[in-house]
N, C-alpha and C positions, 0 to 999 in steps of 0.2 A: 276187721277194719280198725278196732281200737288198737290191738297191735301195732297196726304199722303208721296209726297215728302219733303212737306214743313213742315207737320207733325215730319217725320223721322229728319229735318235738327232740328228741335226745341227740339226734345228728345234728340237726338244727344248732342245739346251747352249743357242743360243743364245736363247731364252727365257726361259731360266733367266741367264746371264750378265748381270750386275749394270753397270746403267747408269752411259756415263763420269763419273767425277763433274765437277759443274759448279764453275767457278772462282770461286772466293771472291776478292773485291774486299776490299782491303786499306783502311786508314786512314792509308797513306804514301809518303814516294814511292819507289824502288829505286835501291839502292848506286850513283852513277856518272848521275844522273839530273842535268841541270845545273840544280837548285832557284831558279829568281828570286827578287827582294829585293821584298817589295811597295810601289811607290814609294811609296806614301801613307803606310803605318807604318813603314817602313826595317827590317822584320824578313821571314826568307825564307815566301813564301806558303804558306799550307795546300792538302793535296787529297793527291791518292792517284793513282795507277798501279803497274805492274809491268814487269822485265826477263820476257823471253820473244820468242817469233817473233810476226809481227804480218801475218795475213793479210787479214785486214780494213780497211778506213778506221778511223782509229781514231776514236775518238769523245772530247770532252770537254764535262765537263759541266757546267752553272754556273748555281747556288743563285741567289735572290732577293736583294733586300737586307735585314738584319738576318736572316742565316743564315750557313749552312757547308756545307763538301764533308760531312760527316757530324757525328753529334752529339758535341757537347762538354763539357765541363766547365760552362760556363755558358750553353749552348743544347742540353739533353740531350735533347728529346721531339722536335728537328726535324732539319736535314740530309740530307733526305728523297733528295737525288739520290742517294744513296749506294745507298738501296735501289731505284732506280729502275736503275742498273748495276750492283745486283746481279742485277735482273731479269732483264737484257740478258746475266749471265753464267749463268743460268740456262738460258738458249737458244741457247747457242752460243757467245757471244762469248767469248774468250781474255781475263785479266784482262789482260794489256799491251797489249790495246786498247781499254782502257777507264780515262779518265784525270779525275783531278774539280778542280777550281781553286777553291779557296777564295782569295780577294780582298779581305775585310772581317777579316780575323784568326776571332779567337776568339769575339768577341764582348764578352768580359769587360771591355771597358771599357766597355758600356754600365751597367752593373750602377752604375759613380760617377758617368756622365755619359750621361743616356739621351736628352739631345737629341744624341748622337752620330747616331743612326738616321735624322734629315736631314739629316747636318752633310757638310761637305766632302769628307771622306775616302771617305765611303760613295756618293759621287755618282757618276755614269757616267763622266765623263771625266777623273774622278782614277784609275780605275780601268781603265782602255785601254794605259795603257802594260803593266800585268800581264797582261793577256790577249793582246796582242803579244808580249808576251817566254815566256810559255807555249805559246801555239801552236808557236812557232820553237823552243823546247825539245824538244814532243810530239815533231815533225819529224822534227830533229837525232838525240834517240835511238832514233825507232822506224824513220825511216829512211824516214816513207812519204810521200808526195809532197802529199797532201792530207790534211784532217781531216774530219768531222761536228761538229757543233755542236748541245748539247740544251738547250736552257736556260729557265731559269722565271723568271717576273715580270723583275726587273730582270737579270737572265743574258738577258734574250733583248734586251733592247735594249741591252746592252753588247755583245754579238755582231757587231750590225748597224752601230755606230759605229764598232767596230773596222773590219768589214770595209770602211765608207763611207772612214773616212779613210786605209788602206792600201791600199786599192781591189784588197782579196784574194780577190774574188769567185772568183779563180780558185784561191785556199788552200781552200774553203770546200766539198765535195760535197754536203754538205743540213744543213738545217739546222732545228729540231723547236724553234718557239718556243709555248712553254705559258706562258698566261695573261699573257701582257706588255704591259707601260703602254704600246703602240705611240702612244696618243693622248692621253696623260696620265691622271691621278688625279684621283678625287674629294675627297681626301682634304685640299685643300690650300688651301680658302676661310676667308677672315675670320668667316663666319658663328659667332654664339657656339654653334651648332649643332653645328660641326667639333669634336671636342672630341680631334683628334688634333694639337690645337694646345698640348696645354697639354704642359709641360717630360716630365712624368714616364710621359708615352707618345709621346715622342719629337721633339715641337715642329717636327709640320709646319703650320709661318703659311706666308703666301706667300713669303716674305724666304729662310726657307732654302735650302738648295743644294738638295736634292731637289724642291721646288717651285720652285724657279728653271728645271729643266727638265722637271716634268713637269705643274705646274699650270692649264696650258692647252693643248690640242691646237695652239697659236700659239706657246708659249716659243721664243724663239730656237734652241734644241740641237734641238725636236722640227720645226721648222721646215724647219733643214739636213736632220736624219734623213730626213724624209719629202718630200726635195724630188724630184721628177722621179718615177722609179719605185720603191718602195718593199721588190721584191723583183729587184733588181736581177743580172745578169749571168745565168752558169751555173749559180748555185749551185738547188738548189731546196729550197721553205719549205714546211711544214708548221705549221700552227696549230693548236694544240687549246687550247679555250677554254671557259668557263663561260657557258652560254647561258641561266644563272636568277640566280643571285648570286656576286658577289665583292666582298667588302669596300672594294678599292682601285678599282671601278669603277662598281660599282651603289649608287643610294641606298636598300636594302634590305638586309633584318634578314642577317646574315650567319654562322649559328653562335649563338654566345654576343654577336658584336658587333653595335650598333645601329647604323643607316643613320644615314649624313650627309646634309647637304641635297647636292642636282645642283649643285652650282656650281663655278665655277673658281676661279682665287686673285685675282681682281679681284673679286669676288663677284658675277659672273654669271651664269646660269642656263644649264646645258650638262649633256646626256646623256652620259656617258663610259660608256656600256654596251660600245658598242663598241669602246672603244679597243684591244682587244687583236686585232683583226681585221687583216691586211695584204692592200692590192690585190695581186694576183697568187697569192696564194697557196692551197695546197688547205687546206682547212679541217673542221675534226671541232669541232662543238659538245657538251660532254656536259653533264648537268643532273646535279643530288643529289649532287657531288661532295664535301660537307660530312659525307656517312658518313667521310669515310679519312682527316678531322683528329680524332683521338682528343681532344685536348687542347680546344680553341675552338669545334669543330666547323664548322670555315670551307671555303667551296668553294674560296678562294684560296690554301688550304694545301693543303687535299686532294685538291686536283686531280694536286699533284704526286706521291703514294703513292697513287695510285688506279689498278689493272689495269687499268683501261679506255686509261688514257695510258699505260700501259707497254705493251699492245698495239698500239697506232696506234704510239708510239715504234719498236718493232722492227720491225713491219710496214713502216712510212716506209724504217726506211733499209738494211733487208736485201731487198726487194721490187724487182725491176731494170726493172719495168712503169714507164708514165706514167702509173696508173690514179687518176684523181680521187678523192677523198673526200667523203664525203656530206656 
C-alpha cells in the first residue's frame, strides 16, 4: 500500500508540474551572429535566430516576394513565417534552430515606388547571393553541417536556384516548398485583363524582372530551374499547395482579389494551376486555405499561417520514415 501511495504522490507532481515552456522566436539575430549585407540594397539583411545549443537541423525560413521574416513597420498584418517558427517552437524546436531571412528589406520603399514589387531587386537571382551567404552563416554559428529549408511563394524557388547553382544538394536535408511559382505566374500577361500591370499594384507587364522569369513555364531562369530533374540529389521536397485557388496561379476569384485571364506574358493561353507542383516530390494539396488571410482573404497568403501547413511542416521534417503524402 505504501508503494502505490508513493506511486499515486509521484503521478500526482508530475501532472500537476507546469509544462516546459516553449521558445519564443525572436525578431533578430544574436550578439556575434555574422549578419550579411543584402547585395541588392547594400544594408545588413533582415530575419531572426538565436544563440543556444542546436540539436536539430536547423531550419530557415523564407517569406514570399513583397514580404518579411515578420511584420513591420510598413507590412504589419503579414510576415507569416515568423508565426509559422513559432509553431515549430511550439513543438519542440529550440529557437536557435530556427532562423528567418528577410531578403527584400522592409519593405518601405514600396510605399514611394510600388513598381518595386517586380523590379530587379526583388527578383530571384538578385537575391541568391543573400541566401548563400545566410546559409553559410546559419552553418558557421550553429555549427551543424546541414540546414532545412521552408519557404513560400518566391522563398521556395529562391531555394532551389540557390541550391541548382551551388549544387548544395548536399547543404540541404529537406526542404518544405509552400505554394511556389515552380512554373510561373498568372499574373504577367498584356491582357488589359491583367490589371497587376498597372504602376500602383506593382507593374507586372511582361518586360519586368519578375515576369522575366516567371511569366511563362519557358522563361529562360525557369527553363535552367527546371532542367533535368526538378527535385534533385539527396535533399528531399515536400510541397503543400493550393488545390482550389491562389491568386498568382489560378484564374479565379481569390479572397478579395479577382481572377486574371490564363495567360502568359506573350499573351498566350496557359493553365498555371499547377505550377507549384514538382516532379519527384511528396505532395499535400489543401483547399479553403483563404480562412487564415485575415486581411484579403487569399489562399496564397493563407496558406502560409494555416495549422494545416504547420502540421505537414513539422511532421515533414521531424518524422525520420519515407512515408508518402497524400
Amino acid at each position: 500500500m505504501k508503494r502505490l501511495g508513493l506511486l499515486a504522490a509521484v503521478l500526482a507532481a508530475l501532472l500537476c508540474a507546469p509544462l516546459a515552456a516553449a521558445a519564443v522566436v525572436g525578431t533578430s539575430f544574436p550578439p556575434g551572429f555574422p549578419v550579411p549585407v543584402d547585395a541588392s540594397l547594400g544594408t545588413p539583411v533582415l530575419g531572426f535566430g538565436a544563440a543556444g545549443p542546436v540539436h536539430r537541423t536547423p531550419v530557415i525560413l523564407l517569406h514570399g516576394n513583397n514580404d518579411t521574416p515578420y511584420p513591420t513597420i510598413c507590412n504589419p498584418f503579414y510576415g507569416n513565417v515568423h508565426d509559422l517558427a513559432q509553431s515549430l517552437a511550439d513543438h519542440g524546436y529550440a529557437a536557435s534552430e530556427l532562423w528567418g531571412l528577410g531578403y527584400q528589406g522592409d519593405q518601405c520603399d514600396l510605399l514611394a515606388n510600388p513598381t518595386n514589387r517586380s523590379g530587379a531587386a526583388h527578383s530571384t537571382l538578385a537575391n541568391v547571393p543573400d541566401l548563400r551567404a545566410f546559409v553559410q552563416a546559419v552553418l558557421t554559428y550553429t555549427g551543424a553541417k546541414q540546414v532545412d529549408i521552408v519557404g513560400h511563394s518566391l522563398g521556395v524557388t529562391l531555394a532551389r536556384e540557390w541550391i541548382r547553382e551551388d549544387h548544395a544538394q548536399r547543404l540541404v536535408r529537406r526542404l518544405v516548398a509552400i505554394d511556389g511559382p515552380n512554373h510561373g505566374i498568372v499574373d504577367c500577361s498584356p491582357s488589359p485583363g491583367n490589371y497587376w500591370q498597372a504602376d500602383a499594384l506593382g507593374g507586372f507587364t511582361p518586360g519586368s524582372a519578375i515576369c522575366q522569369e516567371y511569366g511563362s513555364p519557358d522563361t529562360p531562369f525557369l527553363s535552367v530551374l527546371n532542367r533535368g530533374s526538378e527535385t534533385p540529389g539527396s535533399t528531399r521536397y515536400l510541397v503543400i499547395r493550393n488545390a482550389d485557388t491562389s491568386f498568382v496561379y489560378f484564374s479565379r476569384q481569390d479572397g478579395v482579389l479577382a481572377p486574371v485571364p490564363a495567360e502568359d506574358s506573350a499573351g498566350a493561353p496557359h493553365d498555371f494551376s499547377e505550377s507549384a507542383t514538382l516532379q519527384g516530390a511528396e505532395e499535400a494539396d489543401l483547399t479553403g486555405q483563404g480562412v487564415y488571410d485575415p486581411i484579403l482573404g487569399t489562399g496564397h497568403l493563407g496558406i502560409l499561417d494555416s495549422p494545416g501547413t504547420w502540421r505537414l511542416t513539422l511532421d515533414f521534417l521531424t518524422n525520420p520514415s519515407n512515408a508518402r503524402y497524400p
